[in-house]
MIMIVO-906241 format. One record per residue (C-alpha): residue number from 1; x, y, z. Coordinates in steps of 0.001 Angstrom, whole numbers. Example, Ala and Ser with C-alpha at 12.3 -4.5 7.8 and 13.67 -1.06 7.14 Angstrom:
2
     k         u         v         w
     1     12300     -4500      7800
     2     13670     -1060      7140
REM end
This chain:
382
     k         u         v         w
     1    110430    117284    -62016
     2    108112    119587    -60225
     3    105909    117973    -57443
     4    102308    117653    -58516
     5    100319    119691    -57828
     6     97713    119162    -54771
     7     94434    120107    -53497
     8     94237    117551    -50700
     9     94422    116926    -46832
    10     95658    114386    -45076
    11     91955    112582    -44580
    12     92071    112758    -48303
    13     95317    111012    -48361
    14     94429    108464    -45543
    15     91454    107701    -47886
    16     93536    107572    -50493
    17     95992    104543    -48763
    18     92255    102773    -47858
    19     91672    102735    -51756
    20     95034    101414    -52194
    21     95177     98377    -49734
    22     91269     97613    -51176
    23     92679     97854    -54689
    24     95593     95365    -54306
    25     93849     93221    -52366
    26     90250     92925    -53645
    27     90934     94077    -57555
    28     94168     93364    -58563
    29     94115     89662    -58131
    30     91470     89201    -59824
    31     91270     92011    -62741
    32     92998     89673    -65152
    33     90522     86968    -65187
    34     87299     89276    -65273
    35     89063     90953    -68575
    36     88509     87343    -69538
    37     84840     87276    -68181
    38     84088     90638    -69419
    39     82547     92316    -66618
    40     83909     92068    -62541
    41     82367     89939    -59852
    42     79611     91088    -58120
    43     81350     90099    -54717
    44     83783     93197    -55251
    45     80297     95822    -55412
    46     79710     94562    -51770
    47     83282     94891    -50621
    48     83726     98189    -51746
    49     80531     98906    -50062
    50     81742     97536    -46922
    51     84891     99443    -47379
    52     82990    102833    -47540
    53     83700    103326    -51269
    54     80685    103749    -53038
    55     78287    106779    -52654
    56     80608    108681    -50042
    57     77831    112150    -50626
    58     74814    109872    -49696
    59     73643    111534    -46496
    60     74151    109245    -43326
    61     70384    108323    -42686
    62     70127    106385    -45798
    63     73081    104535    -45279
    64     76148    107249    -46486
    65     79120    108714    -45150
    66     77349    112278    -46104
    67     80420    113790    -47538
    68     80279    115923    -50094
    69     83558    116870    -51244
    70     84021    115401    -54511
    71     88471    115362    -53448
    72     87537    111740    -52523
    73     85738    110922    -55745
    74     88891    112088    -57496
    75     91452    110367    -55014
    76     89238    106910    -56089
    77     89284    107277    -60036
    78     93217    108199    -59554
    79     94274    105077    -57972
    80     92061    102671    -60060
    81     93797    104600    -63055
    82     97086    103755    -61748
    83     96625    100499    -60936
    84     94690     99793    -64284
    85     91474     98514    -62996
    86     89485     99767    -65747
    87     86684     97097    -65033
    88     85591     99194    -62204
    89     82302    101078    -62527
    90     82051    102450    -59349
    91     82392    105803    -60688
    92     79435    105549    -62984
    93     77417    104069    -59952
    94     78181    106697    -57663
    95     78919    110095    -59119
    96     76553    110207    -62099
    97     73827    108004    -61421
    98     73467    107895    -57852
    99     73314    111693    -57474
   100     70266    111579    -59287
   101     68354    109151    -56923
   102     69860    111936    -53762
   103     68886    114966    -55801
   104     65182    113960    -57467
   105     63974    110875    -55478
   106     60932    111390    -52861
   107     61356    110224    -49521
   108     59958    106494    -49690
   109     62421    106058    -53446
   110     65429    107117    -51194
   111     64953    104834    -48699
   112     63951    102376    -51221
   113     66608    102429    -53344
   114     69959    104417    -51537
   115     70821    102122    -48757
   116     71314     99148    -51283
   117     73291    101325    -52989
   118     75670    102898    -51143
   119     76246     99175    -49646
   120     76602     98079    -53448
   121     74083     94866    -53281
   122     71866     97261    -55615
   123     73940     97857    -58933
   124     72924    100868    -60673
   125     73070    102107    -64696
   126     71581    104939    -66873
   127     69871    104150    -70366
   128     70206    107285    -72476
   129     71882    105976    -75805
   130     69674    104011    -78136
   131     70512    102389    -81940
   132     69658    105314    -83614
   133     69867    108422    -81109
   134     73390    108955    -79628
   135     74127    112887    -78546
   136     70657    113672    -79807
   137     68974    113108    -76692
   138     65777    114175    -77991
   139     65869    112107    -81086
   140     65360    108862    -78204
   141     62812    106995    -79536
   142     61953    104740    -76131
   143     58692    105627    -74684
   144     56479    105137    -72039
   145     52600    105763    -72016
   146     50545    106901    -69079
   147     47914    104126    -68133
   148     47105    105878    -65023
   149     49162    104237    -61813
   150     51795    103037    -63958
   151     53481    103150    -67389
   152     54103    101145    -70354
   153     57547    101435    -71355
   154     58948    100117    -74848
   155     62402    100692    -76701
   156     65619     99362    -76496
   157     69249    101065    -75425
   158     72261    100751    -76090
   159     75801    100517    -74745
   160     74635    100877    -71307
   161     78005    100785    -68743
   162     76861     98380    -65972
   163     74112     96893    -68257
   164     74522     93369    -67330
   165     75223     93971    -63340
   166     72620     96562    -62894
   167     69744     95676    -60663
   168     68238     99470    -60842
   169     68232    101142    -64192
   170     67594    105199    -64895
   171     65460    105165    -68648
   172     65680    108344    -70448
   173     62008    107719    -72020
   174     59373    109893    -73895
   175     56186    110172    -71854
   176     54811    113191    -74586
   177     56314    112576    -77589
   178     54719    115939    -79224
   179     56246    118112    -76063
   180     60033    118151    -77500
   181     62513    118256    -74611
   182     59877    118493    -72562
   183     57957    115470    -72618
   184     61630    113706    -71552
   185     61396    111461    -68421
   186     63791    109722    -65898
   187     61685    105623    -65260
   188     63343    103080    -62751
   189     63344     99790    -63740
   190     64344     97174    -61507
   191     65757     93528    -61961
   192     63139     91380    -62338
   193     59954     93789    -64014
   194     58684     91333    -66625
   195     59058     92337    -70116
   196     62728     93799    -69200
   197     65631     91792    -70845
   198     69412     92522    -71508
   199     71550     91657    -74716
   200     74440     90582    -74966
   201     77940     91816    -73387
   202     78988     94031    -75905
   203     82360     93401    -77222
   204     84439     96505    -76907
   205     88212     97392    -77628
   206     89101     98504    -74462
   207     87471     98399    -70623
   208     87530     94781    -71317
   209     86225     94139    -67570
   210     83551     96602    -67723
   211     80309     95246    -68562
   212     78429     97179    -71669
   213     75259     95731    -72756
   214     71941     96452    -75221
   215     68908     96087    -73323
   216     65331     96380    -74146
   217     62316     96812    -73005
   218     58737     95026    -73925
   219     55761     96075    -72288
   220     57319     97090    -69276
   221     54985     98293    -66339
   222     56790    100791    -64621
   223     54558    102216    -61377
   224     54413    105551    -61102
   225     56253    105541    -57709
   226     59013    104799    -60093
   227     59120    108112    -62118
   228     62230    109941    -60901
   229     61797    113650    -61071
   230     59371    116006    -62253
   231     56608    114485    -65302
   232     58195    115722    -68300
   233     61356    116895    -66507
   234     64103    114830    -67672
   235     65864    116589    -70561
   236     66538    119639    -67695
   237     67505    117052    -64892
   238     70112    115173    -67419
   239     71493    119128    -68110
   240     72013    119677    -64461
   241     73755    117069    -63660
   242     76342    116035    -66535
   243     78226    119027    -65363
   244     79207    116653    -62785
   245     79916    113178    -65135
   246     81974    115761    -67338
   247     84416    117073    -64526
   248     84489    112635    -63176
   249     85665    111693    -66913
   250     88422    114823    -66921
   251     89382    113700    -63649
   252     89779    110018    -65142
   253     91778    111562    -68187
   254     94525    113365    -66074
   255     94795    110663    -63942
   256     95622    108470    -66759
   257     98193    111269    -68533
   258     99969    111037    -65071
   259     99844    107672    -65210
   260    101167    107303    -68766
   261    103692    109692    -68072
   262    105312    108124    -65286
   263    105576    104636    -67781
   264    107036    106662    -70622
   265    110039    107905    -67899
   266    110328    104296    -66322
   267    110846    102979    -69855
   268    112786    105419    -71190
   269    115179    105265    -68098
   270    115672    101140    -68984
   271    115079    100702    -72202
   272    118772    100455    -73871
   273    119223    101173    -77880
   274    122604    102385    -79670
   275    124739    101881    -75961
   276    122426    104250    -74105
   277    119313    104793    -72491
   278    116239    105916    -74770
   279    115504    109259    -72697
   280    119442    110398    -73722
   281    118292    111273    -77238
   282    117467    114647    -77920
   283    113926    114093    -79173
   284    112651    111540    -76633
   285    114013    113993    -73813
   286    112318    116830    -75548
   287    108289    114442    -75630
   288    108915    113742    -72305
   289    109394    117544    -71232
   290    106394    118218    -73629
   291    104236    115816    -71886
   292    105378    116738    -68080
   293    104177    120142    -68780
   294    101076    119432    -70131
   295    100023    117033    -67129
   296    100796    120100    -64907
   297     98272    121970    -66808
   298     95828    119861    -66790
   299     96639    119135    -63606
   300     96229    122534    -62472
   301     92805    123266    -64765
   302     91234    120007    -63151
   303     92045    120602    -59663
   304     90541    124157    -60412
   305     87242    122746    -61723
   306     86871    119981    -58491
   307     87041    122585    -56217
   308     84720    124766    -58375
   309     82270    121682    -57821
   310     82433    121646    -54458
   311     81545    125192    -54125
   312     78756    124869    -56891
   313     80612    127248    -59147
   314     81023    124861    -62182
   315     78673    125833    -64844
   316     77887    123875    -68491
   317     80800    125394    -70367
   318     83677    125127    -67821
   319     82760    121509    -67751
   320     82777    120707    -71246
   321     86004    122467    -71582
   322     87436    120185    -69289
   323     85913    116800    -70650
   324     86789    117835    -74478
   325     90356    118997    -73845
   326     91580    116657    -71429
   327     90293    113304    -73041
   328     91875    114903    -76049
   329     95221    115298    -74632
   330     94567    111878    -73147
   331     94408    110408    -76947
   332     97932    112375    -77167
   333     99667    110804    -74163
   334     98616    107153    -74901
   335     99844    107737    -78722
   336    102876    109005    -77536
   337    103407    106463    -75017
   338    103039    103887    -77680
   339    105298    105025    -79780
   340    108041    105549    -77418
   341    107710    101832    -76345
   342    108570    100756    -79981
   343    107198     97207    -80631
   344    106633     96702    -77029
   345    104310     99456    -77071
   346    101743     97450    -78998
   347    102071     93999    -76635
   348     99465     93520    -74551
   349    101422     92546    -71641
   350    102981     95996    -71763
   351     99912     98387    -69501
   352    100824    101067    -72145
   353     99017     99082    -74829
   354     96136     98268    -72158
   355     96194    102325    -71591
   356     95776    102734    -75240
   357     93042    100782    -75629
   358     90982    101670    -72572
   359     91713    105729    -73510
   360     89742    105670    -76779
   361     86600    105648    -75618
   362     87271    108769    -73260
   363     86319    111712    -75852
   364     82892    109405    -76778
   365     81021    109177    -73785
   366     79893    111985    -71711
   367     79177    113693    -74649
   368     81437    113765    -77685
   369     84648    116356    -77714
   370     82363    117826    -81306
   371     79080    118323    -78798
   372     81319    119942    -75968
   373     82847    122081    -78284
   374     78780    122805    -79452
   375     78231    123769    -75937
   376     81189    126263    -75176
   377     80463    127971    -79034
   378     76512    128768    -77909
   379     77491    129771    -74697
   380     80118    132229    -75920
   381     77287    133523    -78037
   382     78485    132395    -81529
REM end
């Protein structure tokens, strides 16, 4: 089997063997009984903040590493992938919603709100999706009205990753409800505002350990030092940076195919039927060669598109074509892995089954595979 291919150094591979000794010693122990508990100890935010985890692109005055190079974003979703920790949502935290704070916040907000953090006591989430407005964005109906040094905010959201944890929340609100996309804004709220309350854990079929909640809002005053971004400017500032949540979720989805490939060859190397090893008959032999060479494709493509992000050269359409057609191919591997397991494929002690599960949700969020597919068609001009 040809090696994978790579686009890292060795400080991305010394980074990589931090992650791993964190990861066995710090996750793994414990992953089990937070599936139970349905979200992951807040202990483990502060750990892997201590450990230099979270928010590596945070510049150094507010508490960061300052390195932008999003190779050590990628090396962290690859070994949570492999070791299954799908309760993990330091992802979210720090390459979709943190970002945000960096790029938009003023001065006194940064040094508010980064140094927590990037040291992970301050859990962070982002409220777009509400009841009734999913990949319409500007269907929301949560609003907030101007009362002069603060806002009202009312509405309610829904499944919100890192709902229940979250101390600082991003609202996607209407402050001009007759201004279309434009009268879209980014509120803070923070633990504790009154009138902000959370629902219940939702209960999903997969990412067991990652908490997903409802959570409204009554009344809420929001100061105006919270608004995030320009008045009105939050439909553009959402478009400028989900290039970046796209590219995370297709790094998540090869990591996983390379994941479920190397359990389909284990397996298929033990697993004994008719006197022989599975992988001996023609047609298992054949899926596996099917599914080594699409890895190495997407492989390749993703690698393409992460250094394309560091360099600023990934635009809206190269990103969706990476989210759509990898979590696609994602859905592919985990069926395939399934099947090749036989009954064993669909116990949960198995991580193939756990792979299945957590998989599903991968060509939902981020934007649906139909909406990136909407994207790439008006961008191509048709």
């Amino acid at each position: 089997m040809p090696s994978k291919p790579s686009i890292y150094e060795t400080e991305h591979e010394d980074f990589r063997s931090t992650v791993r000794s964190f990861l066995d010693k710090e996750v793994l122990p414990f992953h089990a009984e937070w599936e139970e508990a349905g979200m992951v100890g807040r202990d483990v935010w502060r750990k892997a903040g201590d450990a230099g985890l979270l928010c590596l692109d945070v510049p150094e005055e507010y508490g960061g590493a300052g390195v932008r190079d999003f190779r050590y974003t990628a090396v962290l979703a690859e070994e949570i992938i492999r070791c299954g920790a799908s309760g993990l949502g330091f992802g979210l935290h720090s390459d979709i919603i943190v970002p945000y704070i960096t790029a938009l916040g003023t001065e006194e907000q940064k040094q508010r709100w980064l140094p927590g953090l990037v040291s992970g006591e301050t859990i962070s989430a982002i409220a777009m999706t509400e009841p009734g407005a999913g990949s319409d964005l500007q269907g929301i109906a949560t609003h907030a009205v101007d009362k002069g040094d603060h806002f009202v905010l009312n509405g309610s959201k829904t499944f919100i990753s890192n709902g229940i944890l979250s101390d600082l929340v991003i609202v996607v609100a209407k402050t001009d409800p007759d201004a279309g996309h434009q009268g879209i804004s980014l509120l803070v709220v923070e633990r504790g505002m009154e009138g902000f309350t959370r629902g219940r854990n939702l209960d999903k079929m997969g990412l067991k350990a990652q908490d997903t909640a409802e959570l409204f809002f009554d009344d809420v005053v929001v100061p105006k030092e919270n608004l995030l971004g320009q008045l009105g400017g939050g439909f553009i500032h959402l478009m400028e940076n989900l290039p970046q949540e796209r590219i995370s979720i297709a790094v998540i989805a090869v990591a996983a195919m390379e994941h479920v490939l190397e359990l389909c060859l284990d397996y298929a190397k033990e697993r004994k039927a008719f006197g022989r090893s599975i992988g001996n008959f023609q047609h298992n032999r054949f899926l596996l060669a099917e599914l080594a060479t699409e890895a190495h494709i997407a492989r390749v493509f993703v690698n393409d598109c992460i250094l394309r992000l560091n360099s600023g050269d990934v635009d809206a359409s190269l990103a969706s074509m990476a989210k759509w057609w990898t979590t696609e191919l994602q859905k592919k591997f985990v069926d395939a892995g399934v099947q090749l397991h036989g009954g064993y494929g669909y116990m949960m002690e198995y991580p193939i089954a756990k792979a299945f599960l957590d998989s599903r949700i991968q060509t939902i969020y981020g934007g649906t595979t139909e909406i990136q597919k909407e994207i790439i068609g008006r961008m191509l001009g048709v």
